[in-house]
N, C-alpha and C positions, 0 to 999 in steps of 0.2 A: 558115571560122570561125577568129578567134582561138584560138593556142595553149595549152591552161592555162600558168598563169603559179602562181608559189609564195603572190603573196599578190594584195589587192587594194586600192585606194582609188580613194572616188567621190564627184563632184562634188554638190552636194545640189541647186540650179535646174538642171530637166529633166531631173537621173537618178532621185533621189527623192519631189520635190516639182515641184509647179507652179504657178504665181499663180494661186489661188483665184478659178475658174468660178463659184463660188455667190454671188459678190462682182461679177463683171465681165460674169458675163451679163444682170444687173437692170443695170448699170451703164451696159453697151452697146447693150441692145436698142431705147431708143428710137431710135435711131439706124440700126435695120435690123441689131444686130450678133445671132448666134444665141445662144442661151443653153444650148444642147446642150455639154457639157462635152467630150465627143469633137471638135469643133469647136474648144473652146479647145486644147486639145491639139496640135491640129495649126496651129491657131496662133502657138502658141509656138515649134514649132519652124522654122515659117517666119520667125516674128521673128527668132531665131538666125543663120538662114542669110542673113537681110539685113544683119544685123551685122557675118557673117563677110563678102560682097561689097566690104564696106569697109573691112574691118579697125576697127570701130568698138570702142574699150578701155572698161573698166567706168562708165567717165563717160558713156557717148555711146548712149545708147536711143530714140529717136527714129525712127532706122530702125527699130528692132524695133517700139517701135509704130504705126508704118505700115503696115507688115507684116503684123501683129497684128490689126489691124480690119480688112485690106483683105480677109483670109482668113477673118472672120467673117462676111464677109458686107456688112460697112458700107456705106449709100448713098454714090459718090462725092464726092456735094458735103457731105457731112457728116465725109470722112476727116480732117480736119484738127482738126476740135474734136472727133471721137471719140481720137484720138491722142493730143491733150492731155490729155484729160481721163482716161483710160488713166495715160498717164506721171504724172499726178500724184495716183493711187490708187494707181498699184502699186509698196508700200512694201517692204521688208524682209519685214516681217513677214506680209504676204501670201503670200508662198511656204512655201504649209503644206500643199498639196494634196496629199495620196500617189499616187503612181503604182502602183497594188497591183500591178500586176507587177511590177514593183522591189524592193515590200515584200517579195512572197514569196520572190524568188531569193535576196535577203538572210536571211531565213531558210534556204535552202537553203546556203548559203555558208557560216554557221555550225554548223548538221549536220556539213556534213561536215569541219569542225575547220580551213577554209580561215580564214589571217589575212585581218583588214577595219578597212580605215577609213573615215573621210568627210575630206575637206579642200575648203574650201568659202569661195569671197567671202560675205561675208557682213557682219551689223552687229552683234556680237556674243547673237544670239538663235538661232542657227541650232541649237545642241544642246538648248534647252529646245523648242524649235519639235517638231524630232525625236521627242526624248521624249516630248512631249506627243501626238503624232500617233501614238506605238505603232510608230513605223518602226524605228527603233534608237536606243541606249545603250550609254554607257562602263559595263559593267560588264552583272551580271544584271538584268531585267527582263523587259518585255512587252513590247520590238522584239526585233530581232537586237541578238546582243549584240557591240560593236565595243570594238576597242584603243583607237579614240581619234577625238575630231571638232573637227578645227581649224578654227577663225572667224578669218580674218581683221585682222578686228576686235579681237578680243581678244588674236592675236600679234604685229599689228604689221605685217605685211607682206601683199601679195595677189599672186593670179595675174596678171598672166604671171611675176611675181617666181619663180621656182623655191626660193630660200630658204624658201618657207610648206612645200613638201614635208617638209624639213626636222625639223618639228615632228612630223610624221605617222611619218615613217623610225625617228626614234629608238624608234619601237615595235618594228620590226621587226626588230628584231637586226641575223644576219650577211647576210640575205638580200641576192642579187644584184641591185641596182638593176634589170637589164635582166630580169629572172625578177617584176618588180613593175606591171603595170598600172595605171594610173589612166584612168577612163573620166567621160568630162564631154561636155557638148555646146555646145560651146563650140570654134572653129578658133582663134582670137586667145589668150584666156585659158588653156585647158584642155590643148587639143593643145601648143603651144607653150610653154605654161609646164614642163609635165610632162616633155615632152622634155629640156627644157633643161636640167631638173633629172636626168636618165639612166632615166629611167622609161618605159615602153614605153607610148604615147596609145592609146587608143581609143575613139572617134568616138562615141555614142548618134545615131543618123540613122534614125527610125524612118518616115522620109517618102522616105528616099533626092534630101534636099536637097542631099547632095555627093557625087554619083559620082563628080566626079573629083578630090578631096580623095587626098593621097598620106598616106591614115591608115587602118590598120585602122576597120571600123566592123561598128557590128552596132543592132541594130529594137532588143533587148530584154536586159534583164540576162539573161535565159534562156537566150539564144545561148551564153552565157559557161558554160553549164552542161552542155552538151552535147559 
């Protein structure tokens, strides 16, 4: 298991959210794709790992959703227009799904008085999305409650950029870069960004899609708690 570390920041697609199943399984099922949500799940993070095969950067989804139907399930002679039509649903603002083990560890993380953030590609919706969802918020409420949740969108720069760290750090005071984790599921984006910026990656791989990834990884924010 990963080390504790002094603080923490996490990516928000596939560490706390996920493209809404109640959406893509009416979407894909005629098409043979399942509509069981545990399915999209590991969907997703199969899309990912195809991503990572290629090094594909935030512009370039297509492999994921290839990926993405072929692990629902989809009839083969249908992957191509199930894939389409995927890629041209799943918006932004679709990624609203909680991962309730996430939600709770994040609550667990605040308990115990550990700093959090979120920093996150995004289209500048990603902290109302949150909020609305009961996951977390800048300040008191009904999620965890975090220092802060950078969009993208809204500062300007994104992953692999390491400058979007940036925005999230200056929360943190004096603390030691290398004492700070950032965990996303992402090898291009996430791992690599975070790095660059002196931040110690950690993998979310709850399918063990990259054993042989030279990154800490861990199934669940849970891991992180132990």
């Amino acid at each position: 298991m990963p080390a504790p570390f002094e603080a923490y920041l996490f990516d928000a697609g596939g560490v706390l959210v996920l493209p809404d199943p109640t959406v893509l399984g009416p979407l894909l099922s005629p098409y043979g794709g399942s509509v069981d949500a545990e399915h999209h799940r590991r969907a997703h993070y199969a899309g990912m790992a195809a991503k990572a095969a290629v090094e594909a950067d935030e512009r370039t989804w297509h492999h994921y959703d290839g990926a993405y139907v072929h692990h629902l399930g989809v009839d083969e002679s249908d992957h191509g227009e199930a894939a389409m039509l995927l890629g041209r649903t799943r918006s932004p603002h679709l990624w609203r799904y909680p991962i309730h083990e996430s939600v709770s560890a994040l609550s667990a993380f605040e308990a115990a008085g550990i700093p959090i953030g979120v920093v996150s590609n995004a289209s500048g919706q990603i902290e109302a999305t949150l909020t609305r969802a009961r996951i977390c918020q800048v300040g008191p409420g009904p999620g965890a409650e975090v220092l802060c949740i950078v969009d993208s969108e809204v500062v300007g720069v994104a992953k692999p950029d390491p400058l979007i760290f940036e925005f999230a750090l200056r929360h943190l005071g004096s603390i030691p870069r290398h004492r700070i984790a950032y965990i996303g599921d992402s090898m291009t984006m996430d791992v690599a960004g975070s790095r660059a910026a002196g931040l110690t990656p950690i993998l979310i791989d709850p399918f063990d899609d990259h054993a042989a990834a030279d990154v800490q990884r861990i199934a669940s924010l849970h891991d992180l708690l132990i």
